[in-house]
PDBQT receptor file of N, H, CA, C and O in Angstrom, charges set to zero:
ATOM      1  N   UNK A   1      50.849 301.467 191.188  1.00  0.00    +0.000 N 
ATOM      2  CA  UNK A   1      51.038 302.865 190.877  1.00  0.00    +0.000 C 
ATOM      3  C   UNK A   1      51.381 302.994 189.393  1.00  0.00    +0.000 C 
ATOM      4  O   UNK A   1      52.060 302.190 188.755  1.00  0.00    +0.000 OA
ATOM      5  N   UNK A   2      50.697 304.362 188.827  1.00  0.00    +0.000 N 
ATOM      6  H   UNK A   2      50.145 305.016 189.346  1.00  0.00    +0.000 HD
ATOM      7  CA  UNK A   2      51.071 304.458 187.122  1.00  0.00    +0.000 C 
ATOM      8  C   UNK A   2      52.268 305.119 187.366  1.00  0.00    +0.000 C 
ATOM      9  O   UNK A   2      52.307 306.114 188.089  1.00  0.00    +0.000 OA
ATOM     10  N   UNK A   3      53.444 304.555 186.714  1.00  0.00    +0.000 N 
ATOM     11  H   UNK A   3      53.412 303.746 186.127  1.00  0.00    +0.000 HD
ATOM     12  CA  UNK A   3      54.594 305.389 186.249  1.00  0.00    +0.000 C 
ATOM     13  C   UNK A   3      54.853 305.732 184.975  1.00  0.00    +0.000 C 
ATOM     14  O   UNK A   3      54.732 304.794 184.186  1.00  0.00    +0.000 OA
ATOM     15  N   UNK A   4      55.272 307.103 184.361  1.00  0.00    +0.000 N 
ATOM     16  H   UNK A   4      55.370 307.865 185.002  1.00  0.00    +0.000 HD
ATOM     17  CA  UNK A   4      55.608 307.069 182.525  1.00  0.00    +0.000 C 
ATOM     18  C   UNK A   4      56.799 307.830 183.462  1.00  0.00    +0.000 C 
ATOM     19  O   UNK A   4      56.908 308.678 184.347  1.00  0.00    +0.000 OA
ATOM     20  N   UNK A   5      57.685 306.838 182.555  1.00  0.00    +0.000 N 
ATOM     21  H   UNK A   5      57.597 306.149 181.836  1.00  0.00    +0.000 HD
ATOM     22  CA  UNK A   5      59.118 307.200 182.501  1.00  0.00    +0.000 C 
ATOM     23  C   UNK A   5      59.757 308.393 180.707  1.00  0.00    +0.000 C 
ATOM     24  O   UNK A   5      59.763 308.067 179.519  1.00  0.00    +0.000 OA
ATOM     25  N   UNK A   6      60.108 309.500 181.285  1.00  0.00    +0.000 N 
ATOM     26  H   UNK A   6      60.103 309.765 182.249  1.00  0.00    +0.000 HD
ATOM     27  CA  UNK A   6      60.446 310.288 180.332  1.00  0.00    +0.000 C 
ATOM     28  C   UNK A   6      61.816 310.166 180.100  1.00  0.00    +0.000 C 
ATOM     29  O   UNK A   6      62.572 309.931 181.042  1.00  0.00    +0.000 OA
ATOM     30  N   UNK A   7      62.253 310.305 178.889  1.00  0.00    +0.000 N 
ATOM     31  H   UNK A   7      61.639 310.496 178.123  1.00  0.00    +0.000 HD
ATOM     32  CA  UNK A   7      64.128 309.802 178.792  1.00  0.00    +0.000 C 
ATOM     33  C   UNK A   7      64.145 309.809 176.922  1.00  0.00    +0.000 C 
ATOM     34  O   UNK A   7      63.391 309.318 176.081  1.00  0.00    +0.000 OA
ATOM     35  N   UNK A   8      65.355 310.592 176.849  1.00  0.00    +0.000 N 
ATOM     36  H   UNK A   8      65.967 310.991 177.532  1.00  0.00    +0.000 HD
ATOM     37  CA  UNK A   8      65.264 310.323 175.184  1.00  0.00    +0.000 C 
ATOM     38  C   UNK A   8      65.964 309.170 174.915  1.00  0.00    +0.000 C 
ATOM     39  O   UNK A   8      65.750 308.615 173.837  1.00  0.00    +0.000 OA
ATOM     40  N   UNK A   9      66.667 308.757 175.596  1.00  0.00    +0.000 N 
ATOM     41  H   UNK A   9      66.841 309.208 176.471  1.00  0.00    +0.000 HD
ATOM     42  CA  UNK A   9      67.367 307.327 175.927  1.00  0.00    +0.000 C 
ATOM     43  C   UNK A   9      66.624 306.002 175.887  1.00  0.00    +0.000 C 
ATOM     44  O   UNK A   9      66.310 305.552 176.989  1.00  0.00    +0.000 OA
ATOM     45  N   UNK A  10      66.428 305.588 175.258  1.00  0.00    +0.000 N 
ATOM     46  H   UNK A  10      66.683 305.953 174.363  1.00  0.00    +0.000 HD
ATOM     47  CA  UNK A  10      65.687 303.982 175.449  1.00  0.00    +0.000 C 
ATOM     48  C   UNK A  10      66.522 302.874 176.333  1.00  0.00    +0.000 C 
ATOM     49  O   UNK A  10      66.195 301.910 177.025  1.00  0.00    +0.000 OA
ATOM     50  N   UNK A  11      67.861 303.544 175.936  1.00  0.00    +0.000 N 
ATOM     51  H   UNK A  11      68.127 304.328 175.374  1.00  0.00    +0.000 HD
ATOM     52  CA  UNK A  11      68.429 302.455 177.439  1.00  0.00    +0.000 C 
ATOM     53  C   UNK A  11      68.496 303.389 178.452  1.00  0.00    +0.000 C 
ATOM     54  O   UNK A  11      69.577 302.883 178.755  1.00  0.00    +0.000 OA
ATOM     55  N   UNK A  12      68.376 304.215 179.213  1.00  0.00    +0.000 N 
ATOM     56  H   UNK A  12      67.498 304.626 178.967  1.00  0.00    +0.000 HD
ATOM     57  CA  UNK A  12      67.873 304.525 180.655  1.00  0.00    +0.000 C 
ATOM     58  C   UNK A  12      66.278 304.513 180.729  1.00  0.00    +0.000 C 
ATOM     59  O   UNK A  12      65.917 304.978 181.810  1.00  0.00    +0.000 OA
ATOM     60  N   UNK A  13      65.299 304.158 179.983  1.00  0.00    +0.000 N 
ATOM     61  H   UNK A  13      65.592 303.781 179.105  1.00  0.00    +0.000 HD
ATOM     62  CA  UNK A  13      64.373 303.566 180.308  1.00  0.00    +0.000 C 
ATOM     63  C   UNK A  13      63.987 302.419 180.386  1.00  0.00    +0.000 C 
ATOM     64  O   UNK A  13      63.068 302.071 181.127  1.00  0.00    +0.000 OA
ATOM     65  N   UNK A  14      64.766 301.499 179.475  1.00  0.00    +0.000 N 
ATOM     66  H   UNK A  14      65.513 301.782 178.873  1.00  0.00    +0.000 HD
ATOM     67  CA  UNK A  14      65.061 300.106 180.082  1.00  0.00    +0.000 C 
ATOM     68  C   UNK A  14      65.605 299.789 181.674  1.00  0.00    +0.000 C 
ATOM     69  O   UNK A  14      65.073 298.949 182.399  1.00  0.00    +0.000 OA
ATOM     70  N   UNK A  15      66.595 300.505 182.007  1.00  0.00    +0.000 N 
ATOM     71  H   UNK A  15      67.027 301.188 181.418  1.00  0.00    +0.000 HD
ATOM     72  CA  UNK A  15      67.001 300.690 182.971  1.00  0.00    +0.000 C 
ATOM     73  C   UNK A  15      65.967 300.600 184.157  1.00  0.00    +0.000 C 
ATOM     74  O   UNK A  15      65.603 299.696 184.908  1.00  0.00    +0.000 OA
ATOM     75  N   UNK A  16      65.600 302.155 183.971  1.00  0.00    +0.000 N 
ATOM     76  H   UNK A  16      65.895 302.889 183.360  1.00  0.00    +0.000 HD
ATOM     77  CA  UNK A  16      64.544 302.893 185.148  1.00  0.00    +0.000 C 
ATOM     78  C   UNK A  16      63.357 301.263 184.750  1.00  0.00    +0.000 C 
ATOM     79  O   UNK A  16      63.432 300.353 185.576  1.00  0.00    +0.000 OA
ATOM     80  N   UNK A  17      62.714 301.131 183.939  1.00  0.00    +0.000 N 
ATOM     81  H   UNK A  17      62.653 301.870 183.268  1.00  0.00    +0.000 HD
ATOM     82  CA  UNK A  17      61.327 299.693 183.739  1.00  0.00    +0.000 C 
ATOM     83  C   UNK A  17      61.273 298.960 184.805  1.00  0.00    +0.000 C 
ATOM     84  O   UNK A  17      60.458 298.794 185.713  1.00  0.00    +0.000 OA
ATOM     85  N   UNK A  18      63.410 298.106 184.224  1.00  0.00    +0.000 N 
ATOM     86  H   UNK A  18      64.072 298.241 183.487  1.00  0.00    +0.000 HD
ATOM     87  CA  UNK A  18      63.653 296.960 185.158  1.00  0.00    +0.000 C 
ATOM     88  C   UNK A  18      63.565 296.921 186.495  1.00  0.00    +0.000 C 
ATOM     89  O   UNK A  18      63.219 295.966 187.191  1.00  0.00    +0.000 OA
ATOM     90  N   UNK A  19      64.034 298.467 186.972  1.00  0.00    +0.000 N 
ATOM     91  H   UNK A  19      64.315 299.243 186.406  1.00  0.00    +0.000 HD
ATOM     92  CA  UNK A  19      64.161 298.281 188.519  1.00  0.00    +0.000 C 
ATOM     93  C   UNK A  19      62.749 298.841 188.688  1.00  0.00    +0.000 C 
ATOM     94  O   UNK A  19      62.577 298.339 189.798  1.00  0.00    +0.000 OA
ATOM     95  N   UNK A  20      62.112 299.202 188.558  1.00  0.00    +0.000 N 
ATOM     96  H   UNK A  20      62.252 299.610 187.656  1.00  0.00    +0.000 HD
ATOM     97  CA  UNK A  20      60.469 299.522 188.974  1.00  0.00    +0.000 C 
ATOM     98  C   UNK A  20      60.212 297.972 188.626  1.00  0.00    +0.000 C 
ATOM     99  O   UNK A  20      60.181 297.240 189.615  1.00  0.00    +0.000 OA
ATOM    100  N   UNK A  21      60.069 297.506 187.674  1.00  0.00    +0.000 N 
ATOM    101  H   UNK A  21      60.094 298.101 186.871  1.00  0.00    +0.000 HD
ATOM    102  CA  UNK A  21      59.096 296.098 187.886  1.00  0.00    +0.000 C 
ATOM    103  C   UNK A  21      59.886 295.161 188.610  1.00  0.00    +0.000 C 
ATOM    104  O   UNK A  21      59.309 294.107 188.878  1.00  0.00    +0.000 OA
ATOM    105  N   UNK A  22      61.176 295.295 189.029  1.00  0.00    +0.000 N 
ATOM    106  H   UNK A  22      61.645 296.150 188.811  1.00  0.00    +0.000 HD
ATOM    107  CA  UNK A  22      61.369 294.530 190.106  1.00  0.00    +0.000 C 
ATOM    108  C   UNK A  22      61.115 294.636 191.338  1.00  0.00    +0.000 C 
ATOM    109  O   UNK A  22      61.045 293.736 192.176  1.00  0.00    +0.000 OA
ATOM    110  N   UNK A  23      60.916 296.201 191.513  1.00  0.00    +0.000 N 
ATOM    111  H   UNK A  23      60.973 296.932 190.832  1.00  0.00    +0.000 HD
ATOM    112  CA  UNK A  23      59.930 296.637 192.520  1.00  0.00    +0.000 C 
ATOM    113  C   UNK A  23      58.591 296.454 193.120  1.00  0.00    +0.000 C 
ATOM    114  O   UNK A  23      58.116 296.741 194.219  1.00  0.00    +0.000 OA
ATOM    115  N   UNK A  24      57.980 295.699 191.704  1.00  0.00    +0.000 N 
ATOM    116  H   UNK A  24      58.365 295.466 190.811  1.00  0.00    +0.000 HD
ATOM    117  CA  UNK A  24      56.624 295.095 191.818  1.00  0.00    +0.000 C 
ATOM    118  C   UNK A  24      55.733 296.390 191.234  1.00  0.00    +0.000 C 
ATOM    119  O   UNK A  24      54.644 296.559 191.784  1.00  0.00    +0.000 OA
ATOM    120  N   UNK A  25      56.066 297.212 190.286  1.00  0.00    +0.000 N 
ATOM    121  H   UNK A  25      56.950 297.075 189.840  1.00  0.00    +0.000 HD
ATOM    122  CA  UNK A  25      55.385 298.469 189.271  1.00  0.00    +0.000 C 
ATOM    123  C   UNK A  25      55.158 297.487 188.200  1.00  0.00    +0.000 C 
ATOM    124  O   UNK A  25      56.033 296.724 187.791  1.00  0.00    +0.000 OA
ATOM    125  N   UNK A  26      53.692 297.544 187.667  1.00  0.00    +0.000 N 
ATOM    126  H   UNK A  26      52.981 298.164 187.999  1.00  0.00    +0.000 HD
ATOM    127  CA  UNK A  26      53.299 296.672 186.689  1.00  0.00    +0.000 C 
ATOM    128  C   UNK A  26      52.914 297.554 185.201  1.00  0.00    +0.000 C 
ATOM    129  O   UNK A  26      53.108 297.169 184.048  1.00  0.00    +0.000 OA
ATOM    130  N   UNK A  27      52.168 299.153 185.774  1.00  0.00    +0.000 N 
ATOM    131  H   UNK A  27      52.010 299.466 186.710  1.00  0.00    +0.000 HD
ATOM    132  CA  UNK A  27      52.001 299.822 184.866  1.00  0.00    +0.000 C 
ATOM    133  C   UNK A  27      52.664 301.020 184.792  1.00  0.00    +0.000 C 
ATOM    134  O   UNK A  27      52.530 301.939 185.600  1.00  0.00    +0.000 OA
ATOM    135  N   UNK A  28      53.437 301.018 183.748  1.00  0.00    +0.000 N 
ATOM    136  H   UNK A  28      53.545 300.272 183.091  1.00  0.00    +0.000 HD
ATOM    137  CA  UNK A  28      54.862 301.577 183.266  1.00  0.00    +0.000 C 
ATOM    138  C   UNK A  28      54.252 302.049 182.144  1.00  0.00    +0.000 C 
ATOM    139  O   UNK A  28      53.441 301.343 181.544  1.00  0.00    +0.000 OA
ATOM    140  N   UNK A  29      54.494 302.998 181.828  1.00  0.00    +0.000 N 
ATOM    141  H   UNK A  29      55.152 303.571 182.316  1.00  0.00    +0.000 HD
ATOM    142  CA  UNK A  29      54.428 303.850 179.944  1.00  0.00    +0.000 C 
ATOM    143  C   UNK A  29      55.566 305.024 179.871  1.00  0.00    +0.000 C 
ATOM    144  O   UNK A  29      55.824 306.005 180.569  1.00  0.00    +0.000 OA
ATOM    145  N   UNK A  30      56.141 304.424 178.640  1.00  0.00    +0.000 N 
ATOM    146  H   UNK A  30      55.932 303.627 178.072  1.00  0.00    +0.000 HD
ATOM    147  CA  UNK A  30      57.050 305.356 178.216  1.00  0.00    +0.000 C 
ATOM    148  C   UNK A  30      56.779 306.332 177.449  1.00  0.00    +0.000 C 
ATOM    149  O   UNK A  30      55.671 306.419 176.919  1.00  0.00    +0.000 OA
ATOM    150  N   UNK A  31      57.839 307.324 177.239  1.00  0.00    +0.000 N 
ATOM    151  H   UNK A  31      58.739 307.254 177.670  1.00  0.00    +0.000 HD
ATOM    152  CA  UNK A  31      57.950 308.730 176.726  1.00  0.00    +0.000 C 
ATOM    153  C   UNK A  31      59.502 308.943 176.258  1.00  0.00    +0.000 C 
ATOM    154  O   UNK A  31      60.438 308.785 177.042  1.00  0.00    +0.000 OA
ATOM    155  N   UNK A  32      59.672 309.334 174.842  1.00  0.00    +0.000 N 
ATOM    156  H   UNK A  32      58.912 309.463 174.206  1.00  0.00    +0.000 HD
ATOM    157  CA  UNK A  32      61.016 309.427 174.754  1.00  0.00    +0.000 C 
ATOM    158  C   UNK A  32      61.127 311.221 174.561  1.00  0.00    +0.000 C 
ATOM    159  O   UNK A  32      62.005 311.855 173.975  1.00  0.00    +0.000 OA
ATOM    160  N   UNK A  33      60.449 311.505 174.962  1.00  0.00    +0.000 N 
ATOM    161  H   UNK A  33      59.736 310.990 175.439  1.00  0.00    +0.000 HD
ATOM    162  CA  UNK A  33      60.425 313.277 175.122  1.00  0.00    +0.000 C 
ATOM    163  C   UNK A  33      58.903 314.058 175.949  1.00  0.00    +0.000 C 
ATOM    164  O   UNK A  33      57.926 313.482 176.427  1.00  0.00    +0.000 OA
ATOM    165  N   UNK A  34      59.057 314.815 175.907  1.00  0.00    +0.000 N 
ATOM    166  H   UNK A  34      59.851 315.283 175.519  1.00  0.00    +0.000 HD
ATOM    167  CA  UNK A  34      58.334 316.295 176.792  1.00  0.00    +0.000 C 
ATOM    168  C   UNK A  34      56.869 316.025 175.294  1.00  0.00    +0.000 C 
ATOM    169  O   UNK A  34      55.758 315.751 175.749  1.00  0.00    +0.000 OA
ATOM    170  N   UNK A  35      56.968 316.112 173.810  1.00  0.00    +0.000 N 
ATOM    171  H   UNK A  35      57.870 316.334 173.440  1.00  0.00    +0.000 HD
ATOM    172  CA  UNK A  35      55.994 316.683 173.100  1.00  0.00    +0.000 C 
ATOM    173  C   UNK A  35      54.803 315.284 173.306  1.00  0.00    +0.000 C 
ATOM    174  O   UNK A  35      53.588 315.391 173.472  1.00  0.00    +0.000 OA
ATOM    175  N   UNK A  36      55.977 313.454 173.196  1.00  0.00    +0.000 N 
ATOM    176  H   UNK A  36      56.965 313.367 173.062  1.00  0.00    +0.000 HD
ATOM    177  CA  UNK A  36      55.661 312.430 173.160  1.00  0.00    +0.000 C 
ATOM    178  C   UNK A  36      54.643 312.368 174.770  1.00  0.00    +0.000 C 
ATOM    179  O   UNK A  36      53.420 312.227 174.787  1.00  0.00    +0.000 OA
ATOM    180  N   UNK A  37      55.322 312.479 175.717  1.00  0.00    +0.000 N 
ATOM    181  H   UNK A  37      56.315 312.594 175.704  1.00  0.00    +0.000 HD
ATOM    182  CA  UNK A  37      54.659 312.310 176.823  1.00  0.00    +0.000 C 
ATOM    183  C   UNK A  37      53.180 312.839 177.119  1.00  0.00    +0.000 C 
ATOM    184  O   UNK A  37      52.144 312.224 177.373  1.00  0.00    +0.000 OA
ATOM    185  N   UNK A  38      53.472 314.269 176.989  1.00  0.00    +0.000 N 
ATOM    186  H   UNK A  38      54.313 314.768 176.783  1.00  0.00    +0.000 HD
ATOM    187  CA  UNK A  38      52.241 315.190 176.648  1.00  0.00    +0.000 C 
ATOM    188  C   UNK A  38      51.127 314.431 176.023  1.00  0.00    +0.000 C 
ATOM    189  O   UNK A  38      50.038 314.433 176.597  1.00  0.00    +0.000 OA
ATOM    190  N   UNK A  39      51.325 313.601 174.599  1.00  0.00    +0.000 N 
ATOM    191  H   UNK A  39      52.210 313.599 174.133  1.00  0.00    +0.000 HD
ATOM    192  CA  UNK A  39      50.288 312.979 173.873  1.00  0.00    +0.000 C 
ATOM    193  C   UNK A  39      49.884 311.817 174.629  1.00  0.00    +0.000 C 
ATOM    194  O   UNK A  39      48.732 311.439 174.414  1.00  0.00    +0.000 OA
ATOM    195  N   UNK A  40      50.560 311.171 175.456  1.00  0.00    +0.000 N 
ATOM    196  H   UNK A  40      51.496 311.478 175.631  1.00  0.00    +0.000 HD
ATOM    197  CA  UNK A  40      49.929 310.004 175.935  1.00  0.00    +0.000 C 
ATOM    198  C   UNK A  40      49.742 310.150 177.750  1.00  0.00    +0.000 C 
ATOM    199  O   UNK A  40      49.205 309.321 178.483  1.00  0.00    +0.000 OA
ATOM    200  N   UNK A  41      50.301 311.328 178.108  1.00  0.00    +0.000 N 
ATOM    201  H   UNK A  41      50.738 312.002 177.512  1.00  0.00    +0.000 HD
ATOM    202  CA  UNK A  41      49.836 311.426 179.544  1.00  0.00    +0.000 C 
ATOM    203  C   UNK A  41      48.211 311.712 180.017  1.00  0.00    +0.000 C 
ATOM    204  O   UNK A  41      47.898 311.380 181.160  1.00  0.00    +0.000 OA
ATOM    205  N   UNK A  42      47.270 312.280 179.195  1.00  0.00    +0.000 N 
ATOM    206  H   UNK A  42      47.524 312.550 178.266  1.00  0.00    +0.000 HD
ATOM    207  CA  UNK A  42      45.817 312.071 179.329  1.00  0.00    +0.000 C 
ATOM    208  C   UNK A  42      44.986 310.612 179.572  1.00  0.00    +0.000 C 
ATOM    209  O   UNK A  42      44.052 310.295 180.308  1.00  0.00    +0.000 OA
ATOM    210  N   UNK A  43      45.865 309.838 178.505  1.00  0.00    +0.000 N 
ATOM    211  H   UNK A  43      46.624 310.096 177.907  1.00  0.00    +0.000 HD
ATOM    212  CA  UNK A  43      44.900 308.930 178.405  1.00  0.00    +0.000 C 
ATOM    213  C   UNK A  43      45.553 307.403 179.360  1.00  0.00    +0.000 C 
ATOM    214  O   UNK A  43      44.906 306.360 179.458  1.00  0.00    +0.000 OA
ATOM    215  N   UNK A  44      46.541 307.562 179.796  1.00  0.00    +0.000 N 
ATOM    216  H   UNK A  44      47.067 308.409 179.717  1.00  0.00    +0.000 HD
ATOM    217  CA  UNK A  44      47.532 306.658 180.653  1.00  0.00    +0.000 C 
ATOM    218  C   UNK A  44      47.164 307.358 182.667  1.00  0.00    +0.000 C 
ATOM    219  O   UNK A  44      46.940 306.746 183.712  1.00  0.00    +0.000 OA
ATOM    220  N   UNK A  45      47.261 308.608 182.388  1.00  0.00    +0.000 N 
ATOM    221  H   UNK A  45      47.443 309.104 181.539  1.00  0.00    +0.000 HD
ATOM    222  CA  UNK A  45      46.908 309.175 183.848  1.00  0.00    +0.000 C 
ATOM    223  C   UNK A  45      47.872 308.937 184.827  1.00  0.00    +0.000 C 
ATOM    224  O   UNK A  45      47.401 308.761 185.951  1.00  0.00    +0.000 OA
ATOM    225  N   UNK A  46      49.499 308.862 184.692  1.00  0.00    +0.000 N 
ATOM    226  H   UNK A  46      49.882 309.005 183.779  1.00  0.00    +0.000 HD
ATOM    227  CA  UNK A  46      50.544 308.494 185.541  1.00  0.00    +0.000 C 
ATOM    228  C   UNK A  46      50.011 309.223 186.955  1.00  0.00    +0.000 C 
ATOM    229  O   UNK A  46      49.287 310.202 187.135  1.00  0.00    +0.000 OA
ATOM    230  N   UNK A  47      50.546 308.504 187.681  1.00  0.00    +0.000 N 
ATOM    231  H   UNK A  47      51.134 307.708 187.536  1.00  0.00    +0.000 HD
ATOM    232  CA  UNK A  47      50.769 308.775 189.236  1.00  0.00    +0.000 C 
ATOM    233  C   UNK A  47      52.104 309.292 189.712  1.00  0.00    +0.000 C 
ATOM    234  O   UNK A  47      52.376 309.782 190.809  1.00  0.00    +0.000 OA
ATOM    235  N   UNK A  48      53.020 309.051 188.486  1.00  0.00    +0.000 N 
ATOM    236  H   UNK A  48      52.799 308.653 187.595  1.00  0.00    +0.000 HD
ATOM    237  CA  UNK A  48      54.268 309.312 189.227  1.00  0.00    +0.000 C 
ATOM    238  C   UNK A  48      54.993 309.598 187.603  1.00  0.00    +0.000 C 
ATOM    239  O   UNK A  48      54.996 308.671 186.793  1.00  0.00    +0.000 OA
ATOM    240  N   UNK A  49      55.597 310.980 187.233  1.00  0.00    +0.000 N 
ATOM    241  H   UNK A  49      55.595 311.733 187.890  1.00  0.00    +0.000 HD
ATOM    242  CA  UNK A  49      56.438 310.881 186.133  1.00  0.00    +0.000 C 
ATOM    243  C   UNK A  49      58.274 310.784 186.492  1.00  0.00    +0.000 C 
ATOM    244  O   UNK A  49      58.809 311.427 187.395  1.00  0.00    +0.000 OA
ATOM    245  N   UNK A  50      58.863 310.019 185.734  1.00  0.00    +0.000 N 
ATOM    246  H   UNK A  50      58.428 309.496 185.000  1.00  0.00    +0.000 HD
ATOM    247  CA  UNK A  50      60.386 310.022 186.638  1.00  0.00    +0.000 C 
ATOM    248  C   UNK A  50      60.607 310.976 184.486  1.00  0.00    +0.000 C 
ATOM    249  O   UNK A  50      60.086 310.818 183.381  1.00  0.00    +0.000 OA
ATOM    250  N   UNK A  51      61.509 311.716 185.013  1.00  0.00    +0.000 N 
ATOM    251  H   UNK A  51      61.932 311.844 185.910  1.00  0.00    +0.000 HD
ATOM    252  CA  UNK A  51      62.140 312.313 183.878  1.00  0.00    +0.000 C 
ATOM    253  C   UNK A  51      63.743 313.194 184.322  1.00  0.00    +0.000 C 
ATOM    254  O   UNK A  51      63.855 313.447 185.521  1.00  0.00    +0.000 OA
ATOM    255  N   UNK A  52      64.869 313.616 183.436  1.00  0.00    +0.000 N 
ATOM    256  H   UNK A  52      64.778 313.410 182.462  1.00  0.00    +0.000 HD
ATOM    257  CA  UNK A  52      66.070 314.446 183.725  1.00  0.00    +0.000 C 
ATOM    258  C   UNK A  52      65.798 316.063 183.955  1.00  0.00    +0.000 C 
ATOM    259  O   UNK A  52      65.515 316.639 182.905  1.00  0.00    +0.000 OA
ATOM    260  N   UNK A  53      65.820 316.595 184.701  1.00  0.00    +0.000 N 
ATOM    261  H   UNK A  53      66.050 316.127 185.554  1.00  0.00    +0.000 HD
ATOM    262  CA  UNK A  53      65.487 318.041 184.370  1.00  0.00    +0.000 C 
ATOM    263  C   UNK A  53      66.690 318.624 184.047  1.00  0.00    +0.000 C 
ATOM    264  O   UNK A  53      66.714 319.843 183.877  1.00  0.00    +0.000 OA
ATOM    265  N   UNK A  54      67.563 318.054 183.948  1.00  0.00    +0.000 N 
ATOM    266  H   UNK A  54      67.543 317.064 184.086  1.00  0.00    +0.000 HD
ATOM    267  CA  UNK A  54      68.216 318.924 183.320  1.00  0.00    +0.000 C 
ATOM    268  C   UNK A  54      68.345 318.674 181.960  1.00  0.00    +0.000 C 
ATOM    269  O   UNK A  54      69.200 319.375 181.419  1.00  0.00    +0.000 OA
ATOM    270  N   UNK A  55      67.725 317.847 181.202  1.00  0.00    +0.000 N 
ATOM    271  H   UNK A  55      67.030 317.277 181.642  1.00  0.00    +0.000 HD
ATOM    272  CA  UNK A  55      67.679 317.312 179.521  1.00  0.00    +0.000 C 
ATOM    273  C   UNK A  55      65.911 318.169 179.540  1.00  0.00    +0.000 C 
ATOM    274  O   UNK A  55      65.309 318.242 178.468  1.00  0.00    +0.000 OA
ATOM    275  N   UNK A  56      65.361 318.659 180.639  1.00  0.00    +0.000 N 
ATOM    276  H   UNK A  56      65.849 318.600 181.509  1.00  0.00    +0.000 HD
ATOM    277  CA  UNK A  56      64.116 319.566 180.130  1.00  0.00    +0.000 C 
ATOM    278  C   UNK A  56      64.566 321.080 180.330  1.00  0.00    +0.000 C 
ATOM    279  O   UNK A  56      64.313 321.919 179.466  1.00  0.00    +0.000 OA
ATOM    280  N   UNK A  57      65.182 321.368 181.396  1.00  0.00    +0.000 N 
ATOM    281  H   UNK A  57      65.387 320.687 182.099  1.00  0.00    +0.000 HD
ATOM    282  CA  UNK A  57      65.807 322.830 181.106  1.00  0.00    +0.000 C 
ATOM    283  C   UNK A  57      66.657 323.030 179.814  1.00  0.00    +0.000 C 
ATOM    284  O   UNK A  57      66.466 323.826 178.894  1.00  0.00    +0.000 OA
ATOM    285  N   UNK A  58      67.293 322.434 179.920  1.00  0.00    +0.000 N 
ATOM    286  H   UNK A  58      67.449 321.788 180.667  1.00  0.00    +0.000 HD
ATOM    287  CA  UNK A  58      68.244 322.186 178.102  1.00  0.00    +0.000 C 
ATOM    288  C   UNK A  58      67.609 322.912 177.391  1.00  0.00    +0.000 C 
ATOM    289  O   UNK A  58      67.835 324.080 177.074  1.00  0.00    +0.000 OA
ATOM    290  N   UNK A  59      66.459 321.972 177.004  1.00  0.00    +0.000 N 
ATOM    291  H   UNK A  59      66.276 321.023 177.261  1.00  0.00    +0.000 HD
ATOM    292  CA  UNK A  59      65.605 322.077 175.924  1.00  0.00    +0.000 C 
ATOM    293  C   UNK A  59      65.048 323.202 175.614  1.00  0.00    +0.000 C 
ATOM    294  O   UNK A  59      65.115 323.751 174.514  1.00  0.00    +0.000 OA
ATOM    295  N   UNK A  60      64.131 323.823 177.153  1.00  0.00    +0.000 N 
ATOM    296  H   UNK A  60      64.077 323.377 178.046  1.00  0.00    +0.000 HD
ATOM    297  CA  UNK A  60      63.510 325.020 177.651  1.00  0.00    +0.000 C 
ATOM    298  C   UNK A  60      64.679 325.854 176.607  1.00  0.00    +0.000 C 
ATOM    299  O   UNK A  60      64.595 326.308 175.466  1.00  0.00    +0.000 OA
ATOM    300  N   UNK A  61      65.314 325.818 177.194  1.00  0.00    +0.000 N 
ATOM    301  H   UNK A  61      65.381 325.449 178.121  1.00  0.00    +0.000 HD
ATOM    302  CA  UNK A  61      66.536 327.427 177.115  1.00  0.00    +0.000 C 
ATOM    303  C   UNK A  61      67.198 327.020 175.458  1.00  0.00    +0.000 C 
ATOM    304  O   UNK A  61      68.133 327.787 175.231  1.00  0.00    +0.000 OA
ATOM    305  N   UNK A  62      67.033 326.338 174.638  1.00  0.00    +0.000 N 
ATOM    306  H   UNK A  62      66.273 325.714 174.823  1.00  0.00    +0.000 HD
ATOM    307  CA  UNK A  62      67.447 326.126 173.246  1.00  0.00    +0.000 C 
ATOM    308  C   UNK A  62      65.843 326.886 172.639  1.00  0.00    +0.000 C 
ATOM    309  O   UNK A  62      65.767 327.846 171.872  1.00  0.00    +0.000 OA
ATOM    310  N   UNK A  63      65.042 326.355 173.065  1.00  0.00    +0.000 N 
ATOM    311  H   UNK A  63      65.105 325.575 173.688  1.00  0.00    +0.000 HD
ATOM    312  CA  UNK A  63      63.316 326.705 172.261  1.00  0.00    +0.000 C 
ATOM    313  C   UNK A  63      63.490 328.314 172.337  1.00  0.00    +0.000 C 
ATOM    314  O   UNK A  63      62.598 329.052 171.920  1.00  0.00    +0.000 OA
TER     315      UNK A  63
């Protein structure tokens, strides 16, 4: 399964990686934001995005 993990955090996506590929998830792509993800979610085609909604409502309601 494709996962892109969204997180402005590089260590809770280290995190979230480890326990998916110990899960046996091989294709993983990261995103350290909503504009970043956007650019590489076409060409990666995730099956599954894990992200905070509440670090995307945040954002929403600051824009």
């Amino acid at each position: 399964m494709k996962v892109m993990l969204i997180d402005d955090s590089k260590t809770m996506r280290n995190i979230q990686r480890n326990i998916l590929a110990q899960a046996g998830h091989t294709e993983i792509e990261e995103a350290c934001d909503g504009q970043d993800a956007l650019s590489k979610v076409a060409a990666f085609a995730p099956e599954l995005l894990l992200t905070r909604i509440q670090e995307t409502l945040a954002r929403a309601k600051a824009a």
